[in-house]
Kinemage of the C-alpha trace (Angstrom):
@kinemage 1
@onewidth
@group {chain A} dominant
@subgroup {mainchain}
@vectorlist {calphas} color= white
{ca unk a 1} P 41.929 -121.880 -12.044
{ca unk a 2} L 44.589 -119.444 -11.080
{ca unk a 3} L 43.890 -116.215 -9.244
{ca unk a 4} L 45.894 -113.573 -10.764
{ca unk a 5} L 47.734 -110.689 -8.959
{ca unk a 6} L 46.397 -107.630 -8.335
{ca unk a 7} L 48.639 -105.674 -10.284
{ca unk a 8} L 47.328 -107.893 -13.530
{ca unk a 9} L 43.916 -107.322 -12.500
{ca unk a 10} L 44.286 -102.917 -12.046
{ca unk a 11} L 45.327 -103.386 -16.379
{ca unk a 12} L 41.725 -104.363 -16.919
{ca unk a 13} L 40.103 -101.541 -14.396
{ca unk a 14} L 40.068 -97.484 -15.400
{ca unk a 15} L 40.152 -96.877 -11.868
{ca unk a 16} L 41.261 -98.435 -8.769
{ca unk a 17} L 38.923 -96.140 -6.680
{ca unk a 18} L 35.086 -97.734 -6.010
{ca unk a 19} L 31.526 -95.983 -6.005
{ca unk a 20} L 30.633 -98.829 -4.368
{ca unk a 21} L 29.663 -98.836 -0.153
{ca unk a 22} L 32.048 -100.513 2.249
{ca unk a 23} L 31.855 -104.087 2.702
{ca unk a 24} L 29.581 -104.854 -0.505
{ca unk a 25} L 30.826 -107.830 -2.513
{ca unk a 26} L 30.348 -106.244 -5.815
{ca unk a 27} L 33.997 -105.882 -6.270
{ca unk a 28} L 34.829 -109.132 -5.252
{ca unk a 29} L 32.619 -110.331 -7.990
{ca unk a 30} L 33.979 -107.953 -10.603
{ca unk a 31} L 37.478 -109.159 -9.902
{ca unk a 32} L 36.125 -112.508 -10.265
{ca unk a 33} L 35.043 -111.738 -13.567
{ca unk a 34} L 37.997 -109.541 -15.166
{ca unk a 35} L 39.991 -113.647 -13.327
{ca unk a 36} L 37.681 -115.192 -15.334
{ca unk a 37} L 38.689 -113.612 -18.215
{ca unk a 38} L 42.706 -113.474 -18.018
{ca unk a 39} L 41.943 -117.667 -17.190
{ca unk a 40} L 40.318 -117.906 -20.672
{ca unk a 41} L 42.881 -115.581 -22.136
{ca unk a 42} L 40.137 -113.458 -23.705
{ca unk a 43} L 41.146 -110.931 -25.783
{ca unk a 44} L 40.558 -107.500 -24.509
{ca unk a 45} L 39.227 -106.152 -28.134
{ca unk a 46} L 36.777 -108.314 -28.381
{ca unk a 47} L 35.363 -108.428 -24.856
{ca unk a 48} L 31.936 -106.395 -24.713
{ca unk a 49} L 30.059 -105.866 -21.320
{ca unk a 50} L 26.324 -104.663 -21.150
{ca unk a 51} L 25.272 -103.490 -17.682
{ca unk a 52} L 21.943 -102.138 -16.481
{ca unk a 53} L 20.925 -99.671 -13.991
{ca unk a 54} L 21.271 -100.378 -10.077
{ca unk a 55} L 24.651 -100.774 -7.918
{ca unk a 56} L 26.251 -103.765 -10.448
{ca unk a 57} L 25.272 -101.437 -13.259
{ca unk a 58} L 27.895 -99.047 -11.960
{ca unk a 59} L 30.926 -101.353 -13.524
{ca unk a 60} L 30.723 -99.833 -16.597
{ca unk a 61} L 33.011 -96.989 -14.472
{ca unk a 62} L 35.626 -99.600 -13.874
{ca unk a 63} L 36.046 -101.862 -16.151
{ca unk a 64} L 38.782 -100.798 -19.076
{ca unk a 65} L 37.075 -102.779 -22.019
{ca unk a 66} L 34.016 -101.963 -24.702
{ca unk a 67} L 30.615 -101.314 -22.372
{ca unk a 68} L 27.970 -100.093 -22.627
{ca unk a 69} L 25.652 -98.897 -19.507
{ca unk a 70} L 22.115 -99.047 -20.750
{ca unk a 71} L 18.591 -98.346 -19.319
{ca unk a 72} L 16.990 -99.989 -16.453
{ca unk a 73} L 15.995 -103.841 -17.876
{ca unk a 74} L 17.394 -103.625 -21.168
{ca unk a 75} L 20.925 -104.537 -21.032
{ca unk a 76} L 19.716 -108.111 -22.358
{ca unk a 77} L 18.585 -106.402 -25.618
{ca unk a 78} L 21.137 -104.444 -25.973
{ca unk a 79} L 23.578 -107.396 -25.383
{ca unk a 80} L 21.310 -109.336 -27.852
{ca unk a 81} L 21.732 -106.172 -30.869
{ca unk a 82} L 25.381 -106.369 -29.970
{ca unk a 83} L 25.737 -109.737 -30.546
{ca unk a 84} L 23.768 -110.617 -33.891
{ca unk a 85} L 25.756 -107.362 -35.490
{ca unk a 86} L 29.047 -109.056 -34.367
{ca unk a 87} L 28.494 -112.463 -33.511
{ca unk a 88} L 32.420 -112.683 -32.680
{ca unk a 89} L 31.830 -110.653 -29.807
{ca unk a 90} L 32.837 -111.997 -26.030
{ca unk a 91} L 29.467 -110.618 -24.293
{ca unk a 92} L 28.556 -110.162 -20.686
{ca unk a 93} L 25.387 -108.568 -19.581
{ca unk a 94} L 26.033 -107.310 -15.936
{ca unk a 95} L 22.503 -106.789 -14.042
{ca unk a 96} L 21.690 -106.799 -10.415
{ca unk a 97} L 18.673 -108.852 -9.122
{ca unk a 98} L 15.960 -106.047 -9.837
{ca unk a 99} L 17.389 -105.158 -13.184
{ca unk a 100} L 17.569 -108.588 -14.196
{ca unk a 101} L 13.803 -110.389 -12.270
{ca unk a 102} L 12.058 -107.349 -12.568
{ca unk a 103} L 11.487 -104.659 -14.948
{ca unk a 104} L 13.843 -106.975 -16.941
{ca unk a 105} L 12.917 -110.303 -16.357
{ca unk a 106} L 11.049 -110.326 -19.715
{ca unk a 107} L 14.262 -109.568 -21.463
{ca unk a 108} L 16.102 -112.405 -19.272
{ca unk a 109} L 13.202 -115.598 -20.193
{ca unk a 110} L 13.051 -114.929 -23.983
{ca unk a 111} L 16.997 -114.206 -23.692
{ca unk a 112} L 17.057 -118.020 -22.651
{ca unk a 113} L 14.401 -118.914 -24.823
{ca unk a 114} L 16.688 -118.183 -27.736
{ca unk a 115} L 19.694 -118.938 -26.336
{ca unk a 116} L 22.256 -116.213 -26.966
{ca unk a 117} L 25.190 -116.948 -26.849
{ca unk a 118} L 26.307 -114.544 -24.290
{ca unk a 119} L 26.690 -114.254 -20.141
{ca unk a 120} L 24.441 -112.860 -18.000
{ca unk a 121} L 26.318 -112.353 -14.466
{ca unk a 122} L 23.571 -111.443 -11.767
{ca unk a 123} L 24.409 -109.720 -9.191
{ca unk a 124} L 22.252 -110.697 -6.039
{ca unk a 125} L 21.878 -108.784 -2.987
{ca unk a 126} L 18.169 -109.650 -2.393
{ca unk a 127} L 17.532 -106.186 -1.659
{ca unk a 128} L 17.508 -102.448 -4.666
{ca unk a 129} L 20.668 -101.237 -3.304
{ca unk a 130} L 21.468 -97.789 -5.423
{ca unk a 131} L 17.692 -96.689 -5.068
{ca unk a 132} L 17.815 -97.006 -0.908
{ca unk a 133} L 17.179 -100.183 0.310
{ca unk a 134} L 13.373 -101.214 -1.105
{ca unk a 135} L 12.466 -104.558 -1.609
{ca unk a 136} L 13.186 -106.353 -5.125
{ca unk a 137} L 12.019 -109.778 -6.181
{ca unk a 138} L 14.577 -111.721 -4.976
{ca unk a 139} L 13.695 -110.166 -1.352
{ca unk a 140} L 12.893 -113.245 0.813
{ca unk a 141} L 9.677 -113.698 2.517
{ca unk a 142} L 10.075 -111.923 6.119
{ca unk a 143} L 12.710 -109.737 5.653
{ca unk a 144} L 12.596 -106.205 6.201
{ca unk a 145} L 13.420 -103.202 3.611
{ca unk a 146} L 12.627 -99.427 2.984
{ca unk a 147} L 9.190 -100.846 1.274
{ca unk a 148} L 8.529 -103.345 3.887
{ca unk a 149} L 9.560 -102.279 7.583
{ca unk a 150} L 6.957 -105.320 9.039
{ca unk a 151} L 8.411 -107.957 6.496
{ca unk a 152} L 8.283 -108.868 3.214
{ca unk a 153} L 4.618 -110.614 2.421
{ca unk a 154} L 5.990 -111.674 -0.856
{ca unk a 155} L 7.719 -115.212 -2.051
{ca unk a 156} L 11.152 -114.727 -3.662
{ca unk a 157} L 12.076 -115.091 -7.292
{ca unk a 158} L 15.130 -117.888 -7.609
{ca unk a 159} L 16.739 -116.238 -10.611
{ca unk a 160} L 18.648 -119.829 -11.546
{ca unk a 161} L 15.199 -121.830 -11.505
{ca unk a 162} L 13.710 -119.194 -13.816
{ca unk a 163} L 16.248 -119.372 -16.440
{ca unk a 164} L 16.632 -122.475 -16.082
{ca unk a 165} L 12.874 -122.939 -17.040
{ca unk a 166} L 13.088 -120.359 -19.679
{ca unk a 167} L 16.235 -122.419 -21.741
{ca unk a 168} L 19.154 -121.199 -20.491
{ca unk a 169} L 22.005 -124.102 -21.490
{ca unk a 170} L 24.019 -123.213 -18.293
{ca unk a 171} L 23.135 -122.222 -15.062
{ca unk a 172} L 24.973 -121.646 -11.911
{ca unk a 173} L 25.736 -120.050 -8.770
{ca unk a 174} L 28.301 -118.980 -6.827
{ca unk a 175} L 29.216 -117.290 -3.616
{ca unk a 176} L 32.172 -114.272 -2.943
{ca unk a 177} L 33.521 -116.413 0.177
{ca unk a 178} L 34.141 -119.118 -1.814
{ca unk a 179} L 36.445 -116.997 -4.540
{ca unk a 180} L 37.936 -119.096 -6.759
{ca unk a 181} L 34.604 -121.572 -7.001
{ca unk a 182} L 33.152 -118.258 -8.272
{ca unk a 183} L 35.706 -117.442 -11.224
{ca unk a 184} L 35.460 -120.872 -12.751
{ca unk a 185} L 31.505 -120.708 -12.682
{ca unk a 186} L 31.571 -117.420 -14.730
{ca unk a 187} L 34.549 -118.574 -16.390
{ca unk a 188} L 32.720 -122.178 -17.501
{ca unk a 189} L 29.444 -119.701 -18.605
{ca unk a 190} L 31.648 -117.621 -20.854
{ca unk a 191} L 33.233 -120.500 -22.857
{ca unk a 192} L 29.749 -122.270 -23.189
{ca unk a 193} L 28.285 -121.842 -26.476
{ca unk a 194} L 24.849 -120.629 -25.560
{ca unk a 195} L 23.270 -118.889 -23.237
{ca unk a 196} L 24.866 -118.596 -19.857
{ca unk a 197} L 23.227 -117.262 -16.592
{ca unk a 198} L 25.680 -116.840 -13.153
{ca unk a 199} L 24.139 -115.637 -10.418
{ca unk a 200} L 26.218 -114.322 -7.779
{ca unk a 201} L 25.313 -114.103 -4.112
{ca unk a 202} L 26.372 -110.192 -3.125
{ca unk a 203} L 26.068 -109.065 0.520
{ca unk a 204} L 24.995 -105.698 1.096
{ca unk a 205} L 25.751 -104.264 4.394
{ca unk a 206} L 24.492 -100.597 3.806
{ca unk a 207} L 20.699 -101.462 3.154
{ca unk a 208} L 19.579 -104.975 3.542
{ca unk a 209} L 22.132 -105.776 6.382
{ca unk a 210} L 21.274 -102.906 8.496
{ca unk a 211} L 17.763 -103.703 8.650
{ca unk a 212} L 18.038 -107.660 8.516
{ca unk a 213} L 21.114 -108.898 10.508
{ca unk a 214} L 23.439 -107.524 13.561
{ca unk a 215} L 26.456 -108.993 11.369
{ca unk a 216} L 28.746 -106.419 10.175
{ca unk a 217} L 30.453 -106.985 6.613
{ca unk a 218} L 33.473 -109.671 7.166
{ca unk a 219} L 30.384 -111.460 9.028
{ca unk a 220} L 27.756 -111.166 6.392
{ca unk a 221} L 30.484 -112.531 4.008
{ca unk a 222} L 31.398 -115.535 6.345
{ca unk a 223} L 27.603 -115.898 6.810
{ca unk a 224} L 27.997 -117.251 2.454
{ca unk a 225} L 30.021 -120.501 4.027
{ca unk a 226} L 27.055 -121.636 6.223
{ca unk a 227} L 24.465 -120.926 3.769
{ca unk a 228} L 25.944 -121.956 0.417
{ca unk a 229} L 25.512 -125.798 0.415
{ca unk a 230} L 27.119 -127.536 -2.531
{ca unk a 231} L 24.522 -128.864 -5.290
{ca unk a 232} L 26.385 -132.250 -5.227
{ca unk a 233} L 24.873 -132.446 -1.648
{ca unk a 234} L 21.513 -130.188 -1.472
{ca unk a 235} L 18.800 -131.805 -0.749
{ca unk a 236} L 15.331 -129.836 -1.377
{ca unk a 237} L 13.548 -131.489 0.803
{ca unk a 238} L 16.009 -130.740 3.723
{ca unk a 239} L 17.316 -127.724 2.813
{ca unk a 240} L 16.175 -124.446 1.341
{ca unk a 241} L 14.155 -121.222 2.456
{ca unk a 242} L 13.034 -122.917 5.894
{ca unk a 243} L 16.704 -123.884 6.629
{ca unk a 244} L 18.134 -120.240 4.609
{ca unk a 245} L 20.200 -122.614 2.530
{ca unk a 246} L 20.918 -122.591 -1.187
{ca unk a 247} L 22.710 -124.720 -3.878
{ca unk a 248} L 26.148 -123.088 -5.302
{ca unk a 249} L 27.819 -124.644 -8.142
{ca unk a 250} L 27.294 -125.796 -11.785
{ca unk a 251} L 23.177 -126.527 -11.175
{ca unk a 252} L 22.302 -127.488 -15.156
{ca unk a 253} L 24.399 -127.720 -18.437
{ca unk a 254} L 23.022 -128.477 -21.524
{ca unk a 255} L 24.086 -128.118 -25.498
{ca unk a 256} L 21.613 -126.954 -28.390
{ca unk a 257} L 21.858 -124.515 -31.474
{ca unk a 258} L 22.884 -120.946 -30.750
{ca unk a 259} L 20.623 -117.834 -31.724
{ca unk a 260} L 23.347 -116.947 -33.959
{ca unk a 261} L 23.482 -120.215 -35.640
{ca unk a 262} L 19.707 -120.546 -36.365
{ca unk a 263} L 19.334 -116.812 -37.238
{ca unk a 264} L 22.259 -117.158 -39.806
{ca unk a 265} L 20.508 -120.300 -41.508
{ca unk a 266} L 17.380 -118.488 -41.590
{ca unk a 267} L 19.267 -115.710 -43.385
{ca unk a 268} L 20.870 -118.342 -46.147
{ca unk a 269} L 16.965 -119.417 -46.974
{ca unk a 270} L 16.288 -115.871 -47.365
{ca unk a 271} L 18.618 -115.407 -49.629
{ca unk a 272} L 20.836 -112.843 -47.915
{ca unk a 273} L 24.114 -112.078 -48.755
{ca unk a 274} L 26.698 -109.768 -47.909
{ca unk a 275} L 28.008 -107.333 -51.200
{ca unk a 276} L 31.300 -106.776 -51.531
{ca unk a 277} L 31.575 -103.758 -49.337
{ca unk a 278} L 30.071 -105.764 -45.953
{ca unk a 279} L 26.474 -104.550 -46.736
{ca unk a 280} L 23.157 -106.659 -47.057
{ca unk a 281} L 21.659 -106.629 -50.465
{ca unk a 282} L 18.971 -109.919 -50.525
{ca unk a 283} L 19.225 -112.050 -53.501
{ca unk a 284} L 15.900 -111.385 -55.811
């Protein structure tokens, strides 16, 4: 996987300046992404990306291709009407971890369930940046927020486990430190045929740092290395929450019929067909 210049990269962005805080990953991810895309040699007319509401819903400002930045958990139907109107379309649903576990974690199992063929790219800071720093699901157990100053009495969500659960045909995570691991995960999710979910680990100094960890950014970032234990050598009994450990990499890839597929055979029994002009008429 090559890691294109900067210079190729600013062609895909409107703007070079960021609304995002100092030290937060999300634009490491979201050149990872627009990598991921020159890798596959996508083309830019048909690329569509869904975001929600939250700090990674705030791409839609940068990113120079069709998007669409849509209520607070419903980028996954959006993405989803997108998709079955033209199923030729590249789609990525951008979400962060509240967006995408809570008010839209619905959206995200039955997304799976039916496996879409689009990519989901989570966004992960454990913590609701944009709304000031209160605890989301993906908030571990113990750690401190806006909502919960004496610790967090609640057990996190792992995003990858639940989509995994719900159907999702490939799952994975990946880290910012670890750059170029993290292009060809989203890269590998976006040529799958079927639904993809990447979930990528996003520091964010500004809320859950602050009230978490002395480390400043560069530290929270090297912090990834030490915590990010390849799946190839994770061991759940070992590691995990009690250690603050996590598997990064490909964690399950599987092949079955696409949404589209199934929808479009359902369609032929029905006896729909398009008229001459592109419209549905259904055969009598």
């Amino acid at each position: 996987m090559t890691r294109h210049a900067t210079a190729e990269i600013r062609e895909h962005l409107r703007s070079a300046k960021t609304l995002w805080c100092p030290g937060c990953t999300n634009g490491i991810v979201t050149r990872a992404m627009i990598d991921a895309y020159l890798s596959l040699g996508l083309d830019p007319e048909k690329v569509t990306v869904v975001a929600g509401i939250g700090c990674a819903g705030r791409i839609t400002a940068y990113l120079n291709y069709s998007t669409v930045h849509t209520a607070h958990g419903r980028a996954l139907a959006v993405a989803t009407g997108a998709k079955l109107a033209d199923p030729e379309l590249i789609v990525s649903v951008v979400m962060g971890d509240g967006d995408c576990a809570a008010i839209g974690g619905n959206h995200l199992i039955h997304a799976a369930r039916r496996n879409i063929d689009m990519t989901a790219l989570v966004f992960n800071n454990s913590i609701y940046g944009m709304t000031g720093g209160q605890a989301g699901p993906t908030t571990h157990e113990g750690d401190r927020s806006k909502t919960s100053p004496f610790g967090n009495p609640e057990p996190a969500f792992d995003i990858c486990e639940l989509a995994w659960a719900a159907g999702a045909t490939y799952v994975a995570r990946g880290i910012p430190y670890a750059y170029l691991k993290l292009v060809r995960l989203i890269a590998g999710g976006i040529a799958h045929k079927g639904f993809s979910l990447v979930e990528a680990v996003s520091d964010c100094p500004t809320y859950y740092g602050r009230m978490n960890t002395k480390l400043d950014a560069a530290g929270m970032l090297a912090a990834q290395k030490e915590a990010a234990v390849a799946v190839e050598r994770y061991d759940p009994e070992r590691d995990g929450p009690i250690t603050g450990t996590y598997p990064v990499g490909l964690l399950h890839h599987v092949e079955r019929a696409r949404f589209t597929d199934i929808y479009d055979q359902v369609r032929a029994r029905a006896g729909y067909k398009p008229d001459g002009d592109g419209a549905a008429e259904s055969a009598p």
